[in-house]
Structures are given as C-alpha cells and as structure tokens.
C-alpha positions as CSV (number, residue, x, y, z in Angstrom):
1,X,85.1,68.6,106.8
2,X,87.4,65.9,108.2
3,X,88.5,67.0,112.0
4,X,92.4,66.0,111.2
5,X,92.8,68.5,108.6
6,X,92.0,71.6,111.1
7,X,93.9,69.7,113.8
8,X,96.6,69.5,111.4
9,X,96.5,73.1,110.3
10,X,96.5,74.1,113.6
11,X,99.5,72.6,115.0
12,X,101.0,75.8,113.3
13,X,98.2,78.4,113.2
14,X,96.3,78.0,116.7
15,X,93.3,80.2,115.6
16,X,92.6,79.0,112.2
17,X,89.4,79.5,110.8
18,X,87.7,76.5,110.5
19,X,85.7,78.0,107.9
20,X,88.6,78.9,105.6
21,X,90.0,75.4,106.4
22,X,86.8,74.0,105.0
23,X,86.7,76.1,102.1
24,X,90.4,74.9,101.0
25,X,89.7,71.3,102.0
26,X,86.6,71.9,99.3
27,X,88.6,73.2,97.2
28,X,91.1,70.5,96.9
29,X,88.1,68.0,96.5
30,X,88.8,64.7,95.1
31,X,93.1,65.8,95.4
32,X,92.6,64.6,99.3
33,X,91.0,61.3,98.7
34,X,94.8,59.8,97.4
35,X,97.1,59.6,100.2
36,X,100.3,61.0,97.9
37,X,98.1,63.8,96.4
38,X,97.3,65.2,99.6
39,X,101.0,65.1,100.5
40,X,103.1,68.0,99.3
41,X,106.9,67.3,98.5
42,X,109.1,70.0,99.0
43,X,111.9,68.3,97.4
44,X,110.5,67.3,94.2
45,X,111.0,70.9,92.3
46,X,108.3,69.9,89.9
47,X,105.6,69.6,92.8
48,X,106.8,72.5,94.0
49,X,106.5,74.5,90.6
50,X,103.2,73.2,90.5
51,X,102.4,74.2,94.1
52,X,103.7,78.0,93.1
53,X,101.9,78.2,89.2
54,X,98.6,76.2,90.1
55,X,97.9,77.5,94.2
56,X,99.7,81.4,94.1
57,X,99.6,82.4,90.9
58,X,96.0,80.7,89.5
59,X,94.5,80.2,92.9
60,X,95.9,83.3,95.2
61,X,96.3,85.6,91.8
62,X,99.4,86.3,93.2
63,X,101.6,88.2,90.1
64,X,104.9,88.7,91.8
65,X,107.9,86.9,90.0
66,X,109.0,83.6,91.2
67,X,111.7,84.6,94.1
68,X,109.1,86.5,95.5
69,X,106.9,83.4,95.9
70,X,109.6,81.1,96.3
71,X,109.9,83.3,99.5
72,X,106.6,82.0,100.8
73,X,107.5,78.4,99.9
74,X,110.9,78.2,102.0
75,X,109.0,79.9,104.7
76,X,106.1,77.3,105.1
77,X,108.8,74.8,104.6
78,X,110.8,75.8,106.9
79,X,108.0,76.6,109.2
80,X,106.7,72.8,108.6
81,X,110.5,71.3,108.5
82,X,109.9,68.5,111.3
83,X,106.6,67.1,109.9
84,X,107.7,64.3,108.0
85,X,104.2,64.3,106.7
86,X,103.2,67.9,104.9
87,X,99.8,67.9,104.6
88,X,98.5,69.9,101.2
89,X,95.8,71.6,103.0
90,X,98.4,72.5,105.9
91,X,100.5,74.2,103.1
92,X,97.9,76.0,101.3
93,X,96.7,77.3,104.4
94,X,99.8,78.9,105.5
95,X,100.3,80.2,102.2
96,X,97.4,81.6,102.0
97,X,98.3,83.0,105.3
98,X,102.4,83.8,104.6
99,X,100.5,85.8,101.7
100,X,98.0,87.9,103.2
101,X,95.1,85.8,101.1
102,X,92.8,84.2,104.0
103,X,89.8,86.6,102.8
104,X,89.9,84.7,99.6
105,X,88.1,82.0,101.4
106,X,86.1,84.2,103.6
107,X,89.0,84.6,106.3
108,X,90.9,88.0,107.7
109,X,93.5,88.9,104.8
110,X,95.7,90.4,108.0
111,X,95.9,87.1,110.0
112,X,98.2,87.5,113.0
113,X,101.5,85.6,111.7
114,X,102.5,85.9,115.7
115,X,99.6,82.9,116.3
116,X,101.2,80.4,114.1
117,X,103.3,77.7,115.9
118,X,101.9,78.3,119.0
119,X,98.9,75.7,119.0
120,X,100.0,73.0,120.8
121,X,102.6,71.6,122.9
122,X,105.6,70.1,121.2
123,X,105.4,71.7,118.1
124,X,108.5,72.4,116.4
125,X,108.0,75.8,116.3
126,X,106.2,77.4,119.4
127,X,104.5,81.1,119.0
128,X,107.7,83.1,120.8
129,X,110.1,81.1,118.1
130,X,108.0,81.7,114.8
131,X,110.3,85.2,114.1
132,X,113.3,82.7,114.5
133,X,112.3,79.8,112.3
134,X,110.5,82.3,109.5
135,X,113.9,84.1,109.0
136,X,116.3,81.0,109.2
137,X,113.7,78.9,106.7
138,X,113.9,82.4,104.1
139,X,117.1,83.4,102.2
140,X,118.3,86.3,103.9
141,X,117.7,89.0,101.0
142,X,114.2,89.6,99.5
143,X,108.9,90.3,101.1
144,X,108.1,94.0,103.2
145,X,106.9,90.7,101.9
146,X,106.0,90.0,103.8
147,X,104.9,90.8,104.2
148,X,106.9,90.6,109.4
149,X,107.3,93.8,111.6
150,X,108.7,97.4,111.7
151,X,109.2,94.2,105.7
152,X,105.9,93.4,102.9
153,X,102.5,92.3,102.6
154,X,99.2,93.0,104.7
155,X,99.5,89.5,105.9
156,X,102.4,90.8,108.3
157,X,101.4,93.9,108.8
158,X,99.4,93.1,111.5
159,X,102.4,92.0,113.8
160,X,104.4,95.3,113.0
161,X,105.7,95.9,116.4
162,X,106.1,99.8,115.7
163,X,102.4,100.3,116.8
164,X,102.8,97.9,119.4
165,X,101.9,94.3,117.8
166,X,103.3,91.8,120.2
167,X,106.0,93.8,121.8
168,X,103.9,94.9,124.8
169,X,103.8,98.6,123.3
170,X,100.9,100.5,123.8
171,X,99.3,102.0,120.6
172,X,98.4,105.2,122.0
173,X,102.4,106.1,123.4
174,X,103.4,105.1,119.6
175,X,100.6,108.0,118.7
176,X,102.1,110.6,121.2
177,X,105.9,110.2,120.3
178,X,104.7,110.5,116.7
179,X,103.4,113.6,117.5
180,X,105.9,114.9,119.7
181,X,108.5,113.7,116.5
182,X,106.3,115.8,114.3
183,X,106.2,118.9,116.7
184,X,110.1,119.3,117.4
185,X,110.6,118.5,113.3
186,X,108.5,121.3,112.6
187,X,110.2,123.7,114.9
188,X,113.8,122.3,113.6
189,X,113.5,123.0,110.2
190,X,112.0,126.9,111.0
191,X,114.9,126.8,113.1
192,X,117.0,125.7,110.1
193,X,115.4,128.3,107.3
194,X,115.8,130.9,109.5
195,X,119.3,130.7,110.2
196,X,120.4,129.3,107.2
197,X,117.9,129.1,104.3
198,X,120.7,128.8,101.7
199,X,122.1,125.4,103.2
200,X,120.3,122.0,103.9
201,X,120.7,121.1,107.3
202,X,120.6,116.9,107.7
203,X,117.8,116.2,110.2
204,X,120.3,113.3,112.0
205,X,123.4,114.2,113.2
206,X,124.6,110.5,112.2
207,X,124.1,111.7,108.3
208,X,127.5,110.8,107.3
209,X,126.6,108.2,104.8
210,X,124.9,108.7,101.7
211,X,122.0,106.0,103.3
212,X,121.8,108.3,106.6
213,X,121.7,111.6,104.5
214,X,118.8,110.1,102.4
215,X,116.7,110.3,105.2
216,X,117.5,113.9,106.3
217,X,115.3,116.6,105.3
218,X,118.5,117.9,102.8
219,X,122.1,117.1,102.2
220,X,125.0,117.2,104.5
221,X,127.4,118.8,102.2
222,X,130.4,116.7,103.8
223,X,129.0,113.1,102.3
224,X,128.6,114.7,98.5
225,X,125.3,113.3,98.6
226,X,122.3,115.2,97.9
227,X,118.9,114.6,98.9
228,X,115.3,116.3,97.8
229,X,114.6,119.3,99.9
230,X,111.7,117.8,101.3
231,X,110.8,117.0,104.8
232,X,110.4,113.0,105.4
233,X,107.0,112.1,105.6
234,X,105.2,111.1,108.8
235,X,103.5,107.7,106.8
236,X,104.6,106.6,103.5
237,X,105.9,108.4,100.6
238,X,109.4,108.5,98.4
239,X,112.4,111.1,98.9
240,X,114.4,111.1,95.9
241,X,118.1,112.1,96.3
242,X,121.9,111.4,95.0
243,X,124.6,108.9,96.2
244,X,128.1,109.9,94.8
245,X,126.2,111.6,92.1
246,X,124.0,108.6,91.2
247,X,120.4,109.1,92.1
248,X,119.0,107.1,94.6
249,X,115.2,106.3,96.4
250,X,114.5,106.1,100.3
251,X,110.6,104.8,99.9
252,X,108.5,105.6,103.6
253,X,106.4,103.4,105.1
254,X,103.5,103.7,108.0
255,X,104.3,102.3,110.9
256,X,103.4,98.7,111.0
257,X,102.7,98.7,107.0
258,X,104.3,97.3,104.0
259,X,102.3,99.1,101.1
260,X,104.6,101.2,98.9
261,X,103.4,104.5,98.1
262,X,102.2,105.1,94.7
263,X,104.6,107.6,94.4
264,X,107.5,105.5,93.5
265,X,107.0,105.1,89.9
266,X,107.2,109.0,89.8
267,X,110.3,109.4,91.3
268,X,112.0,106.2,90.3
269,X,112.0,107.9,86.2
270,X,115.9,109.2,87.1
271,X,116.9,105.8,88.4
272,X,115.4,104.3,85.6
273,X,117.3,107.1,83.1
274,X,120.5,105.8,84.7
275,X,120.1,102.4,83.8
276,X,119.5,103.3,80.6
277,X,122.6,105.3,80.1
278,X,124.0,102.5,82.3
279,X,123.7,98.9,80.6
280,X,124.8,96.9,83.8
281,X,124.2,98.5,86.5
282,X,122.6,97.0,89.3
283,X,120.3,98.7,91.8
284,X,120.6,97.6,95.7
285,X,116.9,97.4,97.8
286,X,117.6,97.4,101.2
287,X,114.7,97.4,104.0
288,X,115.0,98.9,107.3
289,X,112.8,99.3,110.1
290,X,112.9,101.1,113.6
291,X,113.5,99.2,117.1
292,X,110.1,99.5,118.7
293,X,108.8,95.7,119.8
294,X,109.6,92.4,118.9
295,X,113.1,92.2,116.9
296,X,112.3,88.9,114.7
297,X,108.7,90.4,113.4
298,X,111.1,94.0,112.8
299,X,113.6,91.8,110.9
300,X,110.8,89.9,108.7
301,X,108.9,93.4,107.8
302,X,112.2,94.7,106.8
303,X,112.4,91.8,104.2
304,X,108.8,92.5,103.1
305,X,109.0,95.9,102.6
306,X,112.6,95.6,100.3
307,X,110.6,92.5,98.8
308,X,107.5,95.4,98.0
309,X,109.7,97.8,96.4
310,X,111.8,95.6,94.5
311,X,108.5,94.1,92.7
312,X,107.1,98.0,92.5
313,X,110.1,98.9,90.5
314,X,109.9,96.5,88.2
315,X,105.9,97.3,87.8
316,X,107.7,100.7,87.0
317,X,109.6,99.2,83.8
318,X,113.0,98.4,85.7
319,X,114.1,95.2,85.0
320,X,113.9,92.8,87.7
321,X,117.7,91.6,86.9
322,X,119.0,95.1,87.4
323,X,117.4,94.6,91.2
324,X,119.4,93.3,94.0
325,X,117.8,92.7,97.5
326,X,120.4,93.1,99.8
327,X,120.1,92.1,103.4
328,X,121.3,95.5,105.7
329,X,123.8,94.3,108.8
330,X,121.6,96.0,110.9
331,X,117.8,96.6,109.4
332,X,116.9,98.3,113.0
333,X,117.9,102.0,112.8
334,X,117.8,103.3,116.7
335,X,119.8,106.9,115.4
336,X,117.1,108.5,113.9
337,X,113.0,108.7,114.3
338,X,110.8,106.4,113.7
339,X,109.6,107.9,110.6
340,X,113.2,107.7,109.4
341,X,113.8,104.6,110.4
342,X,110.4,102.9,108.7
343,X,112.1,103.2,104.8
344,X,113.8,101.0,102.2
345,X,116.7,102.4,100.2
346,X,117.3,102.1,97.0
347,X,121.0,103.0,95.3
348,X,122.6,102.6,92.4
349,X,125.7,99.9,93.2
C-alpha cells in the first residue's frame, strides 16, 4: 500500500487502521491509478450519487433512504472542506467510519469518531473541534445516526458521553447514579400507588408539556395528555402515550447507544392507524439526550438516534414522507433523569 494514502487518511482519523486502509486502497484497485478517479467531487451531484449507490449502498449494504446517507456525505465533506484535494480512499474511509462499517474490512465497527481531526498539526479540524465541524457540515434535522453522543449508529456510540466517553466522566459514578435513579423511582411510585392508586402521578415535576409528560411514569391530568402507565425503562424501550388526544411514541435508549428497541413497530400500530384515518398528517421525530460529558458528541447522538427512529418507522410501514426530523431548541434535557432524558419523541404535528 502506497504510504500517502494512510498519511492522507490520517490527517482526519489519527489511529486509522492501516489494515482497513489497505483493504479499501485494494478495493479501489486500478480506480487509484487515474489521478481524477481517485479524486472525489463533491460538487458534481452525479459523482456524488455514485459515491452513495456504488460505496454505501452496494459496498457498506447500507439500506437507509437517501437523506439518511446524504447525512454521512455532508459530514465527510464538511469534515474534509479545506482539502482542495479529496482523496477517494480518504472519503471511503471516513464513511466507512461516519457509518459504523470499519469491520467490513477487518476494522472496529465502533471507531472512536472523537480521534478523527486530531492527527496532525494544522489540520482544519483538530480532535477538540470535530463535534463543531460534524454538526455545522450536517443539516440540522435528521442519524442517532449517527450515529454522536448522549443520536444513531454504533459508529458513535462509542463517544456517548453519558458513560463517560470523552467528557472526563468516570463509568463506574454513571453505574451508581443509575442505580441510586432506580432505587428512589422504585420507592416513588409505591409511594405514588399507595397514596393514590387511582391517579398517575408524572415522575417530573416539569411535566407540563405533552413532550415532558411522555416521559413520566403516567399523565399529569393538567396537560390533557396521557401516557402508558408504565414506568420508563432504565435502557431502551418505547412508552406509548397521547398528545392533545393524538397518540404519540417516546422511544428509550441506553446510555451511550443508538439502537432502537425492537419494540417500536409494536407500539407505533396506533400512530400508524392515525395516519391512516389522517391522509396528511405529518409525524415530528425529535432526539434528545441528557447533559453528562461532551455537549457537541450529546448534540450529534441526538441527531442519530431521531435519524434511527425515523428509518425504524418506516421499516414499520409508515411512510417516510409522513416523517419529519425536527431539530429540538435544546436536545440536552437537565430536568429529568438520565433515563428520561436518553429518548426521542415522536408526535403527531
């Protein structure tokens, strides 16, 4: 394998396998021998269409629809915005990476996405700045994917600052509020049946809005909103509820994770009744996450985990048109625990 094209990929990834390097360099073959072929264009949209069919979709098997992917393509561009030069094994790679596929070609499928832009000096984007230029290179809505902190693919799960990925937060405190979280819920809701097992009592005393009362263990009769009678899971899971009397999904995650529970395509049936009954009517995916560790890896899981749900609703048999990824004004949720706080919410708009 020719030195440059590690040196290259590096610039951007300081710990790249040289092995998976060598593996995509193989793959690309005789591509690499032309100087424009070895180039990637991102402003000619048929090179980038073929970049997204041929590499993500053939390549990666990657089956998520195209704004999904075209997520992963503004990222790497943006990431890779003051190389005049964008080499094709450079973009692959970080693709590969932006998509949680490394394994593919014998690499670790949950890559640190905190390494990238840290590898040498004078890169554009240096390892404290990659949050910043990931989130200004992607649109704001829709991926959790990902895919990257307290948003939606394994890729980015490995920089989820909830159980401590670098934010300085040591995994085993994470553990022991989690279980101290889990302790004083359980006494609260005996407290709660006790006193007053005809009435839901909302877990968070800022349950005034149909998105906060969601995440309680039941209604707050004040907002008109009902959710399930179900305490919120510690990991992931799906609490189905009401907003205004339209049903709604607050989908669960673990902390650090983007994988939606395979519970959703239960409970979205009553959302996807509504649609039915309701020819245009949109659904809003919204992805949340809670404020332990590093803000910009928070931000990106957010996006992954909204991105994960959208595309898990549509595996469902919702339309992907009737889904609208909409961008929270504040994804970090400091009111409530970290269990609550770790969810996407889905409503009916």
């Amino acid at each position: 394998m020719a030195e440059d094209w590690l040196a290259d990929v590096r610039k951007y990834a300081a710990d790249a396998d040289e092995n998976v390097v060598g593996a995509i360099v193989k793959y690309l073959g005789i591509a690499l021998r032309n100087r424009d072929s070895s180039l990637v264009s991102f402003t000619d949209p048929e090179e980038v269409g073929r970049v997204r069919e041929k590499w993500l979709r053939k390549k990666l098997g990657l089956t998520d629809p195209d704004n999904v992917l075209n997520e992963g393509l503004d990222w790497v561009k943006g990431l890779m915005s003051a190389d005049r030069t964008k080499n094709r094994v450079t973009v692959y790679y970080l693709l590969a990476h932006y998509f949680g596929k490394l394994d593919l070609f014998g690499g670790s499928a949950g890559t640190s996405a905190a390494s990238l832009g840290g590898a040498a000096a004078g890169t554009a984007a240096g390892a404290a700045g990659l949050g910043a230029t990931a989130a200004s290179a992607a649109p704001a809505a829709a991926v959790e994917t990902a895919a990257r902190s307290d948003n939606l693919r394994p890729a980015y799960a490995a920089n989820d600052s909830d159980d401590g990925g670098g934010g300085g937060w040591p995994s085993w405190l994470t553990w022991l509020l989690l279980a101290l979280a889990l302790v004083a819920l359980f006494f609260l809701f005996r407290s709660c049946t006790a006193e007053k097992p005809a009435t839901p009592t909302a877990v968070s005393t800022e349950a005034t809005t149909a998105a906060e009362a969601n995440t309680a263990v039941a209604a707050n009769a004040a907002t008109g909103n009902a959710a399930a009678t179900v305490a919120v899971p510690a990991g992931a899971g799906v609490v189905s509820g009401t907003q205004d009397g339209k049903p709604m999904l607050t989908v669960y995650f673990d902390s650090g994770k983007s994988a939606v529970s395979n519970d959703l395509a239960t409970a979205a049936g009553a959302i996807k009744a509504y649609l039915t009954a309701n020819p245009g009517a949109k659904l809003a995916v919204s992805g949340y996450n809670d404020p332990s560790g590093n803000a910009a890896l928070n931000a990106e899981l957010s996006k992954k985990r909204a991105q994960g749900v959208a595309a898990a609703l549509a595996a469902a048999g919702i339309p992907a048109g009737s889904v609208e990824l909409v961008k929270p004004a504040e994804t970090t949720t400091a009111t409530v625990t970290p269990e609550q706080a770790r969810r996407v919410e889905v409503t009916v708009k």
